[in-house]
N, C-alpha and C positions, 0 to 999 in steps of 0.2 A: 714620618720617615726621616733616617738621618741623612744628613747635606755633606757630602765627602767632598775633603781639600787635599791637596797636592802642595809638597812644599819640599826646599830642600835645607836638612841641614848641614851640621859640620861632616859627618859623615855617610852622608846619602840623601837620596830622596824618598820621603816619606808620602803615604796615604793614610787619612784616619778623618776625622771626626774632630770638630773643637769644642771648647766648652762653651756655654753660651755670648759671651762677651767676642768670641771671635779671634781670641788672642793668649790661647793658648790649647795646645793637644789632648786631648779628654784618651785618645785613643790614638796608634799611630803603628803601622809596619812598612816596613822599609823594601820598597820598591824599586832603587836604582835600575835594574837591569832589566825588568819590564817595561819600565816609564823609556828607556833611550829603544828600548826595541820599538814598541809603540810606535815614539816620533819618527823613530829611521824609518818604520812602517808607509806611515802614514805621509809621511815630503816624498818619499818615493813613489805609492803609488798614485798620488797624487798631485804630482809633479810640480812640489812647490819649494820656495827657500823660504828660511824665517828669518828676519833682519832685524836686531834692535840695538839699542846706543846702553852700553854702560862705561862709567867713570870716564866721560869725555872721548871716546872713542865706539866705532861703529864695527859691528859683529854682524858675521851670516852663519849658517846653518844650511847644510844641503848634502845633499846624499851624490856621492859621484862612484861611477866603477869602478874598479882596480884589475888591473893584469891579473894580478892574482891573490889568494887570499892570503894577507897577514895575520896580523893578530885578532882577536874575536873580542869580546863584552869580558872583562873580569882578570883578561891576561893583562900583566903587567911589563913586560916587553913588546 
């Protein structure tokens, strides 16, 4: 059975498959807008934040409400 990865590149986050060494894409489509639906899913119903450290500085991640709706997944304003 294959072992499916998640990763992100230059332009999006991909799902697929790598080749045996682990360190490159045998197979790959690009899931951006599933993968953030997903998480936003998921910290919401779940009522969690995800916190981690890149390039010397500390990041979170958390679902909050809004008045009202703005922009959605894929707009660019």
């Amino acid at each position: 059975m294959a072992e499916y990865h998640v990763g992100c590149g230059m332009f999006g986050i991909y799902a697929g498959t790598l080749n045996k060494d682990n360190n490159r894409w045998k197979n790959k489509t690009e899931v951006t807008d599933e993968a953030l639906c997903a998480v936003a899913q998921y910290l919401l119903e779940h009522n969690k934040e995800f916190r981690f450290h890149y390039q010397d500085k500390f990041y979170g991640m958390c679902i909050d409400e809004l008045e009202e709706s703005g922009t959605d997944i894929g707009d660019e304003n």
